[in-house]
N, C-alpha and C positions, 0 to 999 in steps of 0.2 A: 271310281268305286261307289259315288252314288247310288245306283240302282241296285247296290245291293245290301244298304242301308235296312232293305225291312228285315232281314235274315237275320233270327235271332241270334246267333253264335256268327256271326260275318265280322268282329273286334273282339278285342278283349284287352282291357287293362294291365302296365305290369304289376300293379296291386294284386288284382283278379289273377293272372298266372302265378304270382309268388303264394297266393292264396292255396295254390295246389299243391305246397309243398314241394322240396327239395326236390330237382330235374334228377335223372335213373345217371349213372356209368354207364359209358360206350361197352360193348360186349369185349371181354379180355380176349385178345387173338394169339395166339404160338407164335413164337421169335419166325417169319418169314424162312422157306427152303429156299436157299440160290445157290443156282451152279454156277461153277467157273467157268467164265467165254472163252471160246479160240473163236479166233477174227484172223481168217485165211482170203488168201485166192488161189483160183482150184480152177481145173477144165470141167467144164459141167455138161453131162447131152441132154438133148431136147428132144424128146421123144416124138412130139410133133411135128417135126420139122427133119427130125434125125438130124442136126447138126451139132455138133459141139462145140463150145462157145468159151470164150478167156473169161472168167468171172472176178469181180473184186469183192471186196466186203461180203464174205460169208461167215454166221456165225452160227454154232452150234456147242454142245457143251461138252466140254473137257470132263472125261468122267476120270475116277479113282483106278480104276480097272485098266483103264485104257482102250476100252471096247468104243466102236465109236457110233452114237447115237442114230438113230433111226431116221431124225427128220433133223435139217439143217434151215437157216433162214438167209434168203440172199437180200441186203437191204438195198431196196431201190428208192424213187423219189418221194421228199419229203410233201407230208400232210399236211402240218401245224407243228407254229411252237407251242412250248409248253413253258411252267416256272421253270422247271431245269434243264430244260432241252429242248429235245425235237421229238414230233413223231411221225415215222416213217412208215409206207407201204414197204410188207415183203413178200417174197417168194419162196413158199415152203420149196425145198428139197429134199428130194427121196432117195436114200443111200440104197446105191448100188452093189452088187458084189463082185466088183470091177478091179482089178489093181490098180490099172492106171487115170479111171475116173471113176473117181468116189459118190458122186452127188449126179443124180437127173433133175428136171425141172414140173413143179407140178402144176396146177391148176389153179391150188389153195392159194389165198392173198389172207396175211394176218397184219397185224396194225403193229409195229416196235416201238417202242416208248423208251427212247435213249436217254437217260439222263447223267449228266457230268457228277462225281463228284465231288468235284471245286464248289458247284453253283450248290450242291446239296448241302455241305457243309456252313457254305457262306448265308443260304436262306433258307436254314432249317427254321427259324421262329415263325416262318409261314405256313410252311408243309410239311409232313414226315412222309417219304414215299413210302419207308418202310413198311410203317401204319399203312400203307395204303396197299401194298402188295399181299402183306400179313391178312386183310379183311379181303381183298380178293380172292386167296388161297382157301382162307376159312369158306366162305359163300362158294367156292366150286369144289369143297372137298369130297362131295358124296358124285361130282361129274357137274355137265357145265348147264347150268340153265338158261333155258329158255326170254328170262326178262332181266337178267343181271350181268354184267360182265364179268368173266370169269379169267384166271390168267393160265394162260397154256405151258409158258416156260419164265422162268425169272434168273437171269446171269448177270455175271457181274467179272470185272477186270478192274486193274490198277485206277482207271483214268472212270470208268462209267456202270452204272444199272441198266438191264437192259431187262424191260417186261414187254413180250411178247403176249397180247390180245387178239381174239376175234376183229374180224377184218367188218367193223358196220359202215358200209357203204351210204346208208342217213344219217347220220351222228348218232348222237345220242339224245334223252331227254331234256336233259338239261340245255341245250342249244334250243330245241324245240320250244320250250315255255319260252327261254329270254327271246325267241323271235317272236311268237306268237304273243304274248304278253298274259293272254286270257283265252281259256277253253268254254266251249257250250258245256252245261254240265253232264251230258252223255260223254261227250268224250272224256272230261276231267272223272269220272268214272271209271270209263275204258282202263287210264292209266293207275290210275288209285287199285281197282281191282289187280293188277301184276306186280303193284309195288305190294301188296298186302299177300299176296300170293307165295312173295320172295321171304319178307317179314316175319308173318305169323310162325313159323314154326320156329323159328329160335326166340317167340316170349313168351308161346304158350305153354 
């Protein structure tokens, strides 16, 4: 970081930050929406192919009504672990109005973020997912933007959390800096400007 020694604000002391007064509260988010999972297998048809196919591990959410959801998620191979899990590629499915096959197969691939729990309980002084679903739901509550990840469905069963994300085929930011280490500052701009884009309107 030498070379960036002459940039007047490139450090700062934690004298000098305490100097600024007492850090703001994280914004208060809503107790998190989650539905209850059913975790089926089902005949599912594949429209491209017109065959119909044995599926395992589908889930979609158990509504009050009994009525049954519109898009179903079929979970296939895993992405990455996580603190309390795994996260897995899925396959939206599109409910049919079939009797005897419930679910087609679409095109869509969304990211499931399984987590147990066991593990959540046991290494809550790390993470709170909840916190984490809750500020998801708040940040996509007016639809889903453009520079922030947003959560499309959040279920939950005896044994696991399940938040259902956009499918980003490049990771995300935060992979991106820890690889790269350091940006030209055009780009370190590029990305300031969408994180300030996402920001600004819940401080101003």
């Amino acid at each position: 970081m030498e070379e960036l020694d002459f940039l007047e604000n490139a450090s700062a002391s934690f004298t000098e930050i305490e100097q600024n007064g007492t850090a703001i509260m994280p914004l208060p988010f809503d107790d998190p929406q989650v539905g209850v999972a059913k975790i089926v297998d089902a005949q599912v048809y594949n429209p491209h192919t017109q065959d119909i196919l044995k599926v395992s591990n589908i889930i979609y959410e158990q509504r009050i009504d009994g009525r049954t959801p519109e898009r179903a998620y079929w979970v296939g191979r895993k992405l990455k672990k996580c603190i309390f899990g795994v996260v897995k590629e899925c396959t939206v499915l599109r409910f049919r109005n079939d009797p005897d096959i419930h679910w087609e197969v679409t095109e869509q691939k969304v990211a499931g973020k399984i987590m147990s729990w066991q593990k959540i309980r046991d290494l809550q002084h790390i993470e709170d997912p909840y916190k984490e679903v809750a500020a998801m739901q708040f940040m996509s509550r007016g639809g889903m933007h453009p520079h922030v990840m947003g959560a499309l469905d959040v279920l939950q069963d005896d044994d696991y959390l399940i938040l259902f994300m956009p499918y980003c085929t490049s990771g995300d930011l935060f992979g991106f800096v820890k690889q790269a280490t350091r940006f030209p500052e055009n780009m370190a701009r590029y990305w300031f400007a969408q994180i300030l884009d996402v920001s600004l309107p819940f401080v101003l």
